[in-house]
C-alpha positions in Angstrom: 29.9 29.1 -24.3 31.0 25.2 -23.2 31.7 26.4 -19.8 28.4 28.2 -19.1 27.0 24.6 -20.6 29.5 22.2 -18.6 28.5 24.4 -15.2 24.9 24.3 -16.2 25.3 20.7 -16.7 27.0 20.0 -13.7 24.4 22.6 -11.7 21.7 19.9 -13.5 23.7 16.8 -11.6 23.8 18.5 -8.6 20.2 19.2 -8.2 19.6 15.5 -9.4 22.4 13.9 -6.7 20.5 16.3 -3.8 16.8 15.2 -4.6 17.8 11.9 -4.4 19.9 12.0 -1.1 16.4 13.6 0.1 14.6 10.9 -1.2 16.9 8.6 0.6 16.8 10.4 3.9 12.9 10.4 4.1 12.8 6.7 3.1 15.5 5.8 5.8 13.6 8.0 8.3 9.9 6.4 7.3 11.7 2.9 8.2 12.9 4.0 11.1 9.6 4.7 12.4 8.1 1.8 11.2 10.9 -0.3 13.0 10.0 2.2 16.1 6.2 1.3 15.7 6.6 -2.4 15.2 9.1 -2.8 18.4 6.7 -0.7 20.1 3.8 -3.1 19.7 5.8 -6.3 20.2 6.7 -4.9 24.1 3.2 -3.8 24.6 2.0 -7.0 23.3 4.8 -8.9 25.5 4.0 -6.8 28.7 0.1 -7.7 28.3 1.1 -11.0 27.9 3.1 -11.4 31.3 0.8 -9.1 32.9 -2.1 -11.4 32.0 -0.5 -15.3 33.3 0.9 -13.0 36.4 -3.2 -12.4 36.9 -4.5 -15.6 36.0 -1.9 -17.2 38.7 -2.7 -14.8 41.4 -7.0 -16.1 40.7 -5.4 -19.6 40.7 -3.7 -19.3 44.1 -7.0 -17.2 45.7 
């Protein structure tokens, strides 16, 4: 009888220690996007940006 508890027990632990290495990986995965996202604007921002003082020099030297 304690070894069908322990193993039960330690089945118990196992589920617990996996749920949370899921919960890990999706959170680690979310941030990942979000740093994809966010560096993702900042160059499209940043290419508008030099594309727009290229333009406005080019009407300057016309």
């Amino acid at each position: 009888m304690d070894n069908e508890k322990t193993i039960e027990e330690i089945q118990q632990r196992l589920t617990k220690i996996e749920e949370t290495l899921s919960k890990i990986q999706a959170q680690n995965h979310s941030r990942i996007n979000w740093r994809v996202v966010i560096a993702t604007l900042i160059v499209s921002i940043g290419t508008a940006y030099i594309l727009l003082i290229i333009y406005i020099y080019f009407l300057q030297n016309v």
